[in-house]
C-alpha positions in Angstrom: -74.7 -47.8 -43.5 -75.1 -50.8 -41.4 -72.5 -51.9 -38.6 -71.9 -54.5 -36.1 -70.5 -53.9 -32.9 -67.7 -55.6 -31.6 -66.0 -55.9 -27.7 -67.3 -54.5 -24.7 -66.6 -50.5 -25.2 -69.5 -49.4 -25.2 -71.3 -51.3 -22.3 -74.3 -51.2 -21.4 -75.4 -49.0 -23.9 -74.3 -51.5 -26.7 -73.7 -54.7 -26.6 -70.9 -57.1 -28.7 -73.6 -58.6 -31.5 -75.6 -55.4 -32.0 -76.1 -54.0 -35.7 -76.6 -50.4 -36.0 -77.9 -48.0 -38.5 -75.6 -45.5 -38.7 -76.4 -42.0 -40.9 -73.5 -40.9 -42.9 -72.3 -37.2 -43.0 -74.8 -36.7 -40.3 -74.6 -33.3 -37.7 -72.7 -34.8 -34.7 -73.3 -33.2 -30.7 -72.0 -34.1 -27.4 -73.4 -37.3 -26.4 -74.1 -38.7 -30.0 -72.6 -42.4 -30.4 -70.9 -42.0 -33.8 -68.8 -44.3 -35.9 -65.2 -42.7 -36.9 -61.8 -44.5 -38.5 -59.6 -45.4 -36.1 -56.5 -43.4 -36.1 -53.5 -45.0 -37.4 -55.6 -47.7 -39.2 -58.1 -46.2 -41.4 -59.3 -49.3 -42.5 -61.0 -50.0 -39.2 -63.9 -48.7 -37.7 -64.7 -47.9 -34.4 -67.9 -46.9 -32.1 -67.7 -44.5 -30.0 -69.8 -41.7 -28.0 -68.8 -38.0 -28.8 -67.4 -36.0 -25.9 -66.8 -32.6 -27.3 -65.6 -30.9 -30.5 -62.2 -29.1 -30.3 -59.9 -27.7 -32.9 -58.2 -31.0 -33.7 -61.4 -32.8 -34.2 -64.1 -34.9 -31.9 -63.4 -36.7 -28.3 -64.2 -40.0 -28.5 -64.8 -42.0 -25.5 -65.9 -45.6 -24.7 -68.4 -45.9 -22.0 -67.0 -48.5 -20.6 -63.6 -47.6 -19.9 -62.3 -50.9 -18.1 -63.1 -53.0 -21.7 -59.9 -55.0 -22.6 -58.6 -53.4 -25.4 -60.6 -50.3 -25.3 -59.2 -47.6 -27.4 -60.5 -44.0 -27.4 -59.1 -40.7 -27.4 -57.5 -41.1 -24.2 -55.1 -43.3 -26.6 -54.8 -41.3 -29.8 -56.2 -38.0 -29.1 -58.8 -35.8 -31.0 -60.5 -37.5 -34.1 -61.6 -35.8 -37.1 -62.4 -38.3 -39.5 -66.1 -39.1 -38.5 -67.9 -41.2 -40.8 -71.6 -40.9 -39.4 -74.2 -40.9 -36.3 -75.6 -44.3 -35.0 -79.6 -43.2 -35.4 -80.6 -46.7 -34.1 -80.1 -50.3 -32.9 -82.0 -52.4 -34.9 -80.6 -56.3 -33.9 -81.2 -57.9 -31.9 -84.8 -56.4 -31.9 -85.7 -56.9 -27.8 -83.0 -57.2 -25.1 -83.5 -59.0 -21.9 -83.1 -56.9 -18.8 -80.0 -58.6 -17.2 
C-alpha cells in the first residue's frame, strides 16, 4: 500500500510530502517505521517507528517528539493494530541536504 506522510513526527527521517511504500502484514522489529491505526480512531493512520513489542502490543514513537500535535504511545499506550512496514520512500525521489 501506498501512503503520504503528514506533520513533522517523524523529522528528519521523513518529511510532510513523502509517499511511502509500506508492506502489509509484514515481520515488524525494533527500529522499523511502521504504519498502525491510531487508537481511538481507527479510521486514521499513523507513522510511526517501533520501539519494542510488549504484551499489550507495539511502542510507537515519533522521532521528533517536540512536533505540534505529535501523538505516540506516550499518549495512548501500547498499539496492536499494525497494519504494515514502510520498506521505502519513494517521493520525492532526491532530497536536498538542508
Amino acid at each position: 500500500m501506498r501512503v503520504r506522510v503528514e506533520g513533522e513526527s517523524m523529522r528528519p527521517a521523513l518529511l510532510p510530502g513523502d509517499w511511502l511504500l509500506v508492506r502489509r502484514g509484514a515481520r515488524i522489529r525494533p527500529g522499523d517505521i511502521v504504519v498502525a491505526r491510531l487508537p481511538g480512531d481507527p479510521g486514521r493512520l499513523i507513522v510511526k517507528r517501533a520501539g519494542w513489542r510488549g504484551d499489550d502490543g507495539w511502542w510507537l514513537e515519533s522521532d521528533n517528539q517536540r512536533a505540534a500535535g505529535r501523538r505516540d504511545s506516550w499518549d495512548f499506550g501500547p498499539v496492536d493494530d499494525i497494519v504494515g512496514r514502510v520498506v521505502l520512500r519513494y517521493w520525492p525521489p532526491r532530497r536536498r541536504a538542508r
